[in-house]
Backbone as a chain_set.jsonl record, in Angstrom:
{"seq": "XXXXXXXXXXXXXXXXXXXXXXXXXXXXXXXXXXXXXXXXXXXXXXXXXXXXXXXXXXXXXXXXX", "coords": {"N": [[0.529, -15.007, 3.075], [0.763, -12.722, 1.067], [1.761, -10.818, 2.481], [4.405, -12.681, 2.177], [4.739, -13.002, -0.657], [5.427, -10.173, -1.686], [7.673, -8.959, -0.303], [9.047, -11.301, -1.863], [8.582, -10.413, -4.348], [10.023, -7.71, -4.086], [12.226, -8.123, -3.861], [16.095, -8.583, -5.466], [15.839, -10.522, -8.246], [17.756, -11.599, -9.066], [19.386, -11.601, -7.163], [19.818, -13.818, -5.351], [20.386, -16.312, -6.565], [23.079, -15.456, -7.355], [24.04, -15.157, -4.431], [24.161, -17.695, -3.018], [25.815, -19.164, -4.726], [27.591, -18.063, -3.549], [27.558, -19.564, -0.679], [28.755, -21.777, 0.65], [31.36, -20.85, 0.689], [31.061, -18.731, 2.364], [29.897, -20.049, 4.677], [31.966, -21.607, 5.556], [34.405, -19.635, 5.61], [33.56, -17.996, 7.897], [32.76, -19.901, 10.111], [30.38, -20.394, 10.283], [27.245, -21.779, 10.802], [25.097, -23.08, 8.459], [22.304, -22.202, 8.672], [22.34, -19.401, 10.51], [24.043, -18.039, 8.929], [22.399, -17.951, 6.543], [19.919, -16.893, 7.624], [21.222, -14.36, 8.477], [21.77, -13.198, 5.763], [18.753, -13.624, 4.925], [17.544, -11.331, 6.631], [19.381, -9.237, 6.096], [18.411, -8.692, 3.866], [15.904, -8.299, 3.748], [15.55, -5.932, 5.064], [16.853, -4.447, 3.849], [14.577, -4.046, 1.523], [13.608, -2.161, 2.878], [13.992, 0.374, 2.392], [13.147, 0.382, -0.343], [10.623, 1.659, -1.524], [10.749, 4.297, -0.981], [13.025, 5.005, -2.443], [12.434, 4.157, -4.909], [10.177, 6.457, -4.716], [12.075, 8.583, -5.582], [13.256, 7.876, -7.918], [10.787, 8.372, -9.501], [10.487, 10.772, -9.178], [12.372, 12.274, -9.84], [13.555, 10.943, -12.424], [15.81, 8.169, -13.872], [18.097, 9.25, -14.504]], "CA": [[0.879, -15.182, 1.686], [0.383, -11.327, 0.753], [3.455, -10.63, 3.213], [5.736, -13.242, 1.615], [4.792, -12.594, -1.876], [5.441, -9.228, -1.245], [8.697, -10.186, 0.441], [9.675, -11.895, -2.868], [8.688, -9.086, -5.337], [10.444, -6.519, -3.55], [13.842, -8.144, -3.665], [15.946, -8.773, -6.936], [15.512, -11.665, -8.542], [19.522, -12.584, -9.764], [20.451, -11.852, -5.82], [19.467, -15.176, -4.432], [21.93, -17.113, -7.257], [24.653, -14.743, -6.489], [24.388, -15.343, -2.995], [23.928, -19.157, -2.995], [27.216, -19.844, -5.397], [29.195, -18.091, -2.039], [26.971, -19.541, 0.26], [29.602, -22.29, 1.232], [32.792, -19.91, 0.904], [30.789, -17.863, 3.444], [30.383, -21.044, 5.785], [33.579, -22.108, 5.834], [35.275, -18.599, 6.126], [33.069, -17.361, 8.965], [32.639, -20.942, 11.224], [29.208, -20.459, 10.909], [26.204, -22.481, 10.344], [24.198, -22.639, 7.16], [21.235, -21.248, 9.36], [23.064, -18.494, 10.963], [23.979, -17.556, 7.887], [21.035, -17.972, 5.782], [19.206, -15.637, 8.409], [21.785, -13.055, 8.144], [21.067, -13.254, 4.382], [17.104, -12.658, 5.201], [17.494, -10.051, 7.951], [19.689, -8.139, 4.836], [16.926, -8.508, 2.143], [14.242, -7.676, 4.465], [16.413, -4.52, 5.798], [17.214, -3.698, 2.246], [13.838, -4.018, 1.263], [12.356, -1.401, 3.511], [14.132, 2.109, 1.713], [12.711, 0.559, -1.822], [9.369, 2.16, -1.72], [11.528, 5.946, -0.622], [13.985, 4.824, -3.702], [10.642, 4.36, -6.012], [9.692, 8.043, -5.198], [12.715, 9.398, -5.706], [13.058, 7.588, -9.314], [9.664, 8.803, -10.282], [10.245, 12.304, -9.44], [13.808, 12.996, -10.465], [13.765, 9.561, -13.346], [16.624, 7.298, -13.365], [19.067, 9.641, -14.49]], "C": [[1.202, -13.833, 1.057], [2.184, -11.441, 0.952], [5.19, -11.446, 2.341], [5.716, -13.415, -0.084], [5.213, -10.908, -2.361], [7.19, -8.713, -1.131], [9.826, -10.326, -1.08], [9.996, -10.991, -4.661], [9.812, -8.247, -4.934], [12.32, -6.897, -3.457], [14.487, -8.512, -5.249], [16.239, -10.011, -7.047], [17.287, -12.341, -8.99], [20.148, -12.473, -7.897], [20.461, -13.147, -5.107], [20.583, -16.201, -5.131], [22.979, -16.483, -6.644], [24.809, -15.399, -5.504], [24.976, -16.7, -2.931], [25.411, -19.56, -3.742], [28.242, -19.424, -4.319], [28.969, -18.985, -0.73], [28.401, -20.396, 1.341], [31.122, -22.071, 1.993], [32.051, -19.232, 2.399], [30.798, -18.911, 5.164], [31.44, -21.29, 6.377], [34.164, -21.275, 6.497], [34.861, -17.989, 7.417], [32.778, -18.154, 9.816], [31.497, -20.533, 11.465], [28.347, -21.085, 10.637], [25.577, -22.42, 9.068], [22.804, -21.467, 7.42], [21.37, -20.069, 9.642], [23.416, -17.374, 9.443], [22.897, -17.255, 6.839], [19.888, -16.814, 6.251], [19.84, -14.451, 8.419], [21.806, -12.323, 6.713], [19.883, -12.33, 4.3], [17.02, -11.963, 5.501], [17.909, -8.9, 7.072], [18.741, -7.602, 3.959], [16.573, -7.897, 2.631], [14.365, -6.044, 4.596], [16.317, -3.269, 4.383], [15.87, -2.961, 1.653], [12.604, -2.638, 1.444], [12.365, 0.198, 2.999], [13.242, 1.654, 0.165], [11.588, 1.231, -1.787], [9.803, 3.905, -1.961], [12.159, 5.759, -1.779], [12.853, 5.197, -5.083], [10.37, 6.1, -6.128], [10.631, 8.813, -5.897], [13.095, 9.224, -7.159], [12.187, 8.426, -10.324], [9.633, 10.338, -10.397], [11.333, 12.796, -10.057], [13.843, 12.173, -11.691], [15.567, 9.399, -12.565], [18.294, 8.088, -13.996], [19.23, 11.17, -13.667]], "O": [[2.198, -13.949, 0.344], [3.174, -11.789, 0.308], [6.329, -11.053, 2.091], [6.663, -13.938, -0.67], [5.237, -10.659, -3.566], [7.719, -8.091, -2.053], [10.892, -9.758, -1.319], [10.866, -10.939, -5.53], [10.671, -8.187, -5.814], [13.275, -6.195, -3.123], [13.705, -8.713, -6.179], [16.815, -10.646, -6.162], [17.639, -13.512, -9.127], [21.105, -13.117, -7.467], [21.29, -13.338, -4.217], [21.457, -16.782, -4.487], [23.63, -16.845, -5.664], [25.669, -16.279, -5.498], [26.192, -16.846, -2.8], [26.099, -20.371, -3.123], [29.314, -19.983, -4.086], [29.843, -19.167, 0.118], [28.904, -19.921, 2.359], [31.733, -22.532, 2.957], [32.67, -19.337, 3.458], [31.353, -18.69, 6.241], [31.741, -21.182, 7.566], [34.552, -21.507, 7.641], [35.746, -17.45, 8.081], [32.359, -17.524, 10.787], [31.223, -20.231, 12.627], [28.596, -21.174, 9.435], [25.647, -21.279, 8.611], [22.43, -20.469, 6.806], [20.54, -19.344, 9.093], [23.019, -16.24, 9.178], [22.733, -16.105, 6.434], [19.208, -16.091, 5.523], [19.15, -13.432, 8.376], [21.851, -11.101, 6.568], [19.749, -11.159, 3.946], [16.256, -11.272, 4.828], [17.284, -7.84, 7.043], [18.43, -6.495, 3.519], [16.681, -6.712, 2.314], [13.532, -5.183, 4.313], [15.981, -2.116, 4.113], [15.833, -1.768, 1.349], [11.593, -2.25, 0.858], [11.448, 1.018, 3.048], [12.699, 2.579, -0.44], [11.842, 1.768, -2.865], [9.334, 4.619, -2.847], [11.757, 6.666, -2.508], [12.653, 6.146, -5.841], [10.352, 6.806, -7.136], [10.257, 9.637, -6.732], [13.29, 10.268, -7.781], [12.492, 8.948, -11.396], [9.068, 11.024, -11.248], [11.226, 13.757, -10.818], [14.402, 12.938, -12.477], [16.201, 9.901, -11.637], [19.385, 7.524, -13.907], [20.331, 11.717, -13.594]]}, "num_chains": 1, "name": "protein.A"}
């Protein structure tokens, strides 16, 4: 639970709509599964997910401009 709450924090919250309104364009155009796809989705987040903590420091020490 930790892990996938965790997981869910750590990603942004408007990317999952975005995604989902192409999801079908992306089916179609790439002959690939919903699954296939959907996991290449996750595998992104997750991927994405793993510099935010390095991004965080670098915010806090320099700020956001």
């Amino acid at each position: 639970v930790a892990i996938g709450a965790t997981g869910g924090i750590m990603t942004n919250p408007g990317q999952t709509p975005g995604f989902s309104a192409f999801l079908n364009h992306f089916i179609a155009d790439l002959g690939l599964s919903r699954s296939v796809v959907s996991t290449l989705y996750t595998a992104a987040t997750l991927t994405a997910s793993l510099f935010l903590p390095w991004v965080g420091r670098l915010f806090d020490r320099h700020g956001s401009r």
